[in-house]
C-alpha positions in Angstrom: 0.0 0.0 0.0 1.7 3.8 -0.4 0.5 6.9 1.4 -0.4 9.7 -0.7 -1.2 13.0 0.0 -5.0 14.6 -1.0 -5.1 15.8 -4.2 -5.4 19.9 -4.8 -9.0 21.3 -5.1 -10.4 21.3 -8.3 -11.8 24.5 -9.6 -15.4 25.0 -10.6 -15.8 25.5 -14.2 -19.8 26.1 -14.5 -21.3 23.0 -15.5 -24.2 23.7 -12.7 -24.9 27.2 -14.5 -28.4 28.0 -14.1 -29.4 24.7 -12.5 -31.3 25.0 -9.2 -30.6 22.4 -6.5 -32.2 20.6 -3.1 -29.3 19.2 -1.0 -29.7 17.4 2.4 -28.2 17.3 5.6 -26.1 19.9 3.8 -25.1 21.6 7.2 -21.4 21.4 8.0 -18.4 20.0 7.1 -19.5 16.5 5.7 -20.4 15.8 2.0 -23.6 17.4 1.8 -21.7 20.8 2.8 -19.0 19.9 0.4 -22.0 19.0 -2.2 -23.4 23.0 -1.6 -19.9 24.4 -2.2 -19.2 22.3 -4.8 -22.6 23.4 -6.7 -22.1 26.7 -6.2 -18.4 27.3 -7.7 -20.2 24.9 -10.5 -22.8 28.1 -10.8 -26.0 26.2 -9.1 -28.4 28.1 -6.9 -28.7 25.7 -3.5 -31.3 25.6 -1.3 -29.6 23.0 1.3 -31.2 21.3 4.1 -30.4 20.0 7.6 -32.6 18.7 10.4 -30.1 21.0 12.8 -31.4 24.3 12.5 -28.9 26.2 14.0 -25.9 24.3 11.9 -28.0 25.0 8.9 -28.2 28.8 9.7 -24.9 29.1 10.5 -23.2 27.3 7.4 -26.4 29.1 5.1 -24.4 32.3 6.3 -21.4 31.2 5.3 -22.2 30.7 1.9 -24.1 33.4 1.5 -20.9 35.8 2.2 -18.8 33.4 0.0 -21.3 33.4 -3.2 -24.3 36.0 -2.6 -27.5 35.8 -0.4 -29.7 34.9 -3.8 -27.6 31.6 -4.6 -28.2 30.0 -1.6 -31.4 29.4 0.3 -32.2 27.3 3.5 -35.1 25.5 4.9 -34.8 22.9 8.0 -36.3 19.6 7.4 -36.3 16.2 9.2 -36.5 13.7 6.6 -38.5 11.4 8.7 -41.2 14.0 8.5 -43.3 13.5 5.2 -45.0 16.6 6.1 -41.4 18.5 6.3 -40.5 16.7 3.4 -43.1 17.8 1.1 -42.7 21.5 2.5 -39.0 21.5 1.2 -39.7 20.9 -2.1 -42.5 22.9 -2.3 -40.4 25.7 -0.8 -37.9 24.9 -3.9 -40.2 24.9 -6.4 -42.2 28.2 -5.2 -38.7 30.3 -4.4 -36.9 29.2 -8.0 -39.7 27.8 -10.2 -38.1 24.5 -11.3 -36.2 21.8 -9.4 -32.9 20.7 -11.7 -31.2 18.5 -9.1 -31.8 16.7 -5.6 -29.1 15.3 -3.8 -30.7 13.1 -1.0 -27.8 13.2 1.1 -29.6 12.7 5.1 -28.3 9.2 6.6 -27.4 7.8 9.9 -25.0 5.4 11.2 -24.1 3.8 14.4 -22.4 0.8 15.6 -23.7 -2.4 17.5 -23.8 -5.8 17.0 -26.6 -7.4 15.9 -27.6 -9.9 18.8 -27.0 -6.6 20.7 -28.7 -4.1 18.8 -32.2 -3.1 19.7 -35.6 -2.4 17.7 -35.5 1.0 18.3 -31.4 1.5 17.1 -32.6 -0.8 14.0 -35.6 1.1 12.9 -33.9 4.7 13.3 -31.2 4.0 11.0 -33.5 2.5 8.4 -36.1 5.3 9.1 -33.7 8.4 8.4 -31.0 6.3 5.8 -33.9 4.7 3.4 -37.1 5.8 4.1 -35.8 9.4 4.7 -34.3 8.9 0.7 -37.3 7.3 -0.4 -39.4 10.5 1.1 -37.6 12.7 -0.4 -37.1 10.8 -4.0 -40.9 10.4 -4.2 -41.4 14.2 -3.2 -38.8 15.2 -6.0 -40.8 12.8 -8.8 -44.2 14.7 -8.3 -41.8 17.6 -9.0 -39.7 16.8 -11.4 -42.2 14.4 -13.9 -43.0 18.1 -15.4 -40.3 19.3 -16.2 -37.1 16.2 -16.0 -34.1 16.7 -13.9 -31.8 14.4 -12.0 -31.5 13.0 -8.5 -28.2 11.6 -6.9 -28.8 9.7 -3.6 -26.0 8.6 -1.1 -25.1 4.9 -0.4 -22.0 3.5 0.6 -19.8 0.4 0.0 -21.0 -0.6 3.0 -24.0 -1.4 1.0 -21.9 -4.2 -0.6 -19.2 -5.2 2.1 -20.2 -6.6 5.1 -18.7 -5.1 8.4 -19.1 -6.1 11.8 -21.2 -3.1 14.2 -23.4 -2.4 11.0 -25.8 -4.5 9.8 -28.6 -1.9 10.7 -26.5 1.1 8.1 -25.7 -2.2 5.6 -29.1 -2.5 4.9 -30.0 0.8 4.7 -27.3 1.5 2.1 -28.5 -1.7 0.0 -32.0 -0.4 0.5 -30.7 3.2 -1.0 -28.9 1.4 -3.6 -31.8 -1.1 -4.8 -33.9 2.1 -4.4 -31.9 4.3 -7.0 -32.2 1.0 -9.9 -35.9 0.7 -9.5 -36.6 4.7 -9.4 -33.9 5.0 -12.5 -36.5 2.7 -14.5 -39.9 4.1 -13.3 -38.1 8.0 -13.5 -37.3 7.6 -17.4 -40.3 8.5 -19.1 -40.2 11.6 -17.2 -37.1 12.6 -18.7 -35.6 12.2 -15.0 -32.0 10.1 -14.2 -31.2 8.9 -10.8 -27.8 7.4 -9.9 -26.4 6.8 -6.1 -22.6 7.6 -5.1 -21.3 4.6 -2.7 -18.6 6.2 -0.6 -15.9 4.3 1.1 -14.3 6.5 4.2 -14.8 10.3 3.5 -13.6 12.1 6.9 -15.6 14.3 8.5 -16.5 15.3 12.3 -19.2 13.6 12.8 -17.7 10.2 11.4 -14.8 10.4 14.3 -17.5 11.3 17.5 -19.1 7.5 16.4 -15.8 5.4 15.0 -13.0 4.6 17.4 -9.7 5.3 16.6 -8.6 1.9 15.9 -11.2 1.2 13.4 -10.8 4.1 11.5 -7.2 3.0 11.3 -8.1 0.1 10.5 -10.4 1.1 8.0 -7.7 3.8 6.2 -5.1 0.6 6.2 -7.2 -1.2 3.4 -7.2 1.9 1.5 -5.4 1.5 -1.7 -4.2 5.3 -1.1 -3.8 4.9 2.5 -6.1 7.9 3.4 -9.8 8.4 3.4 -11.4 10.7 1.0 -11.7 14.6 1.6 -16.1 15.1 1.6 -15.0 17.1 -1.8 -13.9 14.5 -3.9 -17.3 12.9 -3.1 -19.0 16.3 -4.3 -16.7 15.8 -7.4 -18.6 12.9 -9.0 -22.2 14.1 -7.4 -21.5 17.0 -9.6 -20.8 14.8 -12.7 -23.7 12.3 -12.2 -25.8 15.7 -11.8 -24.5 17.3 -14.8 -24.6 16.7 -18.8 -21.5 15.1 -18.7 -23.1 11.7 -17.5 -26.6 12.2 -19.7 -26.7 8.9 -20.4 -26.5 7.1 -17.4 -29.2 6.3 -14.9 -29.5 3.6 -12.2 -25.8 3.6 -11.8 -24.5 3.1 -8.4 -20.9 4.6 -8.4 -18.5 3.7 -6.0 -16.1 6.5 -4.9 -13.4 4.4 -3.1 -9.6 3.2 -3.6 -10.5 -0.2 -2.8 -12.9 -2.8 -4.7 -15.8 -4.4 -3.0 
């Protein structure tokens, strides 16, 4: 295995111009806050998403004085919440007119073993991870079979690999995946492409408060590059699948890892 260093930041070069786009759990440093950057240098307008309102104020603001008030809009939303659901893409729709691109981005992990892990740790995970993405796909269909567009959802290889603490986020990300096929073939009369991004190990706070130490070392060590991924070179191929540069593919899962399944 050899250690290399994180590539430079690639420059924006406008292939979001004049799209609109719905990003969730789009608060912070993760990949749904690298996603909004990302689609902004790329010339989108955002309106981004997080269940934490506060977090979602605060990184709104920071876009805001980074690429102008009118390119980036904010509305809270628990994706668990069909009624909040519906009201952020009705919020999208009424502010810009059109819906271009969703990025269903809300998940949740956590780690126990199965003879351990309880209904109520079960159901969560599958509540915010798949049925949150299945909320929000269906909410961006009734939208989008106007007028065409393209969703992205988030899985993650963990969809494919098994690993021991996360059967309950396995089978969410499988769920996601299998979800993204079936919607690619239902969404194609409407002019509409859906296709998932499975991340491997993309750093970001809130993946070191709920891995320990030595199994994010662990993890890293079967990493062909011997890092993880920076959230932005996740954003990277979100912004191809959601531009014209992958118009013909739909149901696609792409894997964004140095290491095969």
């Amino acid at each position: 295995m050899t250690d290399v260093e994180s590539p430079s930041y690639v420059p924006g070069h406008g292939v979001l111009k004049g799209r609109t786009a719905v990003i969730t759990a789009a608060a912070g440093a993760g990949i749904g806050g690298a996603t909004a950057r990302r689609f902004l240098e790329e010339g989108a307008r955002v309106l981004i998403s997080d269940a934490h309102a506060r977090r979602l104020k605060e990184h709104q603001a920071e876009l805001a004085g980074e690429f102008g008030a009118a390119s980036v809009a904010a509305a809270p939303c628990d994706v668990t919440d069909e009624r909040q659901v519906r009201a952020l893409f009705d919020t999208a729709v009424r502010e810009h007119g059109r819906l271009d691109v969703v990025v269903n981005n809300a998940g949740l992990g956590g780690t126990a073993d199965l003879v351990d892990m309880t209904d109520e740790q079960w159901s969560r995970v599958l509540d915010v991870t798949l049925n949150g993405t299945f909320r929000c796909l269906r909410a961006a269909l009734r939208h989008m079979r106007e007028s065409g567009g393209v969703i992205v959802n988030n899985a993650s290889v963990v969809g494919w690999r098994a690993q021991a603490g996360q059967a309950h986020y396995a089978a969410a990300k499988a769920g996601v995946m299998a979800l993204t096929r079936c919607a690619a073939v239902e969404a194609a009369e409407y002019g509409v492409r859906v296709n998932a991004v499975a991340p491997s190990l993309a750093m970001h706070p809130h993946l070191v408060k709920v891995t320990t130490p030595e199994l994010l070392a662990e993890l890293i060590s079967r990493e062909a590059y011997g890092r993880y991924a920076e959230p932005w070179e996740v954003a990277n191929v979100i912004v191809f699948l959601a531009s014209g540069y992958s118009s013909y593919m739909t149901g696609e899962v792409v894997s964004v890892s140095s290491r095969h399944p």
